[in-house]
C-alpha positions in Angstrom: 6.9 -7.9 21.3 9.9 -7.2 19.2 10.5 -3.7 17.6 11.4 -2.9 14.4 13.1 0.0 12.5 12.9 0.0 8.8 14.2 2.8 6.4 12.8 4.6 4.0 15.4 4.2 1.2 15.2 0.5 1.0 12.5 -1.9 0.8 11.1 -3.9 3.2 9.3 -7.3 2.6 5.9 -7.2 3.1 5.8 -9.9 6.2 8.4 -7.3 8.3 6.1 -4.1 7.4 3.0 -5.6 9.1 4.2 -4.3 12.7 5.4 -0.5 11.3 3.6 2.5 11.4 3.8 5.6 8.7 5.6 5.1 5.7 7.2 2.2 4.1 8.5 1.2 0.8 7.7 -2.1 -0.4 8.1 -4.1 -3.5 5.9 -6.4 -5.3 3.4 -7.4 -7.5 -0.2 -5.6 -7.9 -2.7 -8.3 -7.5 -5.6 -6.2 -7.2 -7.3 -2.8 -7.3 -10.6 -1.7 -6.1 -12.0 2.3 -6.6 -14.2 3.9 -4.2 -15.7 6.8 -3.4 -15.8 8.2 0.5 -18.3 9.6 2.0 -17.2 13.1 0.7 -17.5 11.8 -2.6 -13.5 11.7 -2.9 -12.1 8.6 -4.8 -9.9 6.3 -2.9 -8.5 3.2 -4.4 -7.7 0.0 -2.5 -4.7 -1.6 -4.1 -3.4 -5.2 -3.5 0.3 -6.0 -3.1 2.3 -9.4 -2.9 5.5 -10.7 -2.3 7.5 -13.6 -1.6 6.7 -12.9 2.1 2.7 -12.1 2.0 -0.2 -9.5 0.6 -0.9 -6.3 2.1 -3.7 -3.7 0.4 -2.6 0.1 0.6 -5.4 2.8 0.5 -4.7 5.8 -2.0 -6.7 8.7 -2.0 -6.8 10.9 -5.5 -6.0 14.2 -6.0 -7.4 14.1 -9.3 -8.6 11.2 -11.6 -6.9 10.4 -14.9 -7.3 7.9 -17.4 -4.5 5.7 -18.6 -4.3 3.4 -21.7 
């Protein structure tokens, strides 16, 4: 198995940030977005992101919910 280091100040292609753990920046586009609520009743949103390189989906949990037009 081969071990990666990635930075925080650039970003990373989606295929090379499959095998990292805690934070990574990548770019892309948004291909999807699904809301939830836990079983606390907190909203979490699952959102879709895709590259060049492949998709990976992000969970984002609210702090508070606002409505944008």
């Amino acid at each position: 198995m081969k071990f990666m280091w990635f930075s925080l100040d650039v970003a990373t292609y989606i295929a090379d940030a499959v095998f990292t753990r805690g934070e990574v920046y990548v770019c892309g586009v948004i291909t999807g977005k699904r809301e939830m609520l836990t079983k606390t009743g907190k909203t979490m949103f699952l959102i879709d992101f895709t590259d060049k390189t492949g998709r990976l989906t992000g969970k984002f949990f609210a702090t508070e919910k606002r409505e944008y037009s």
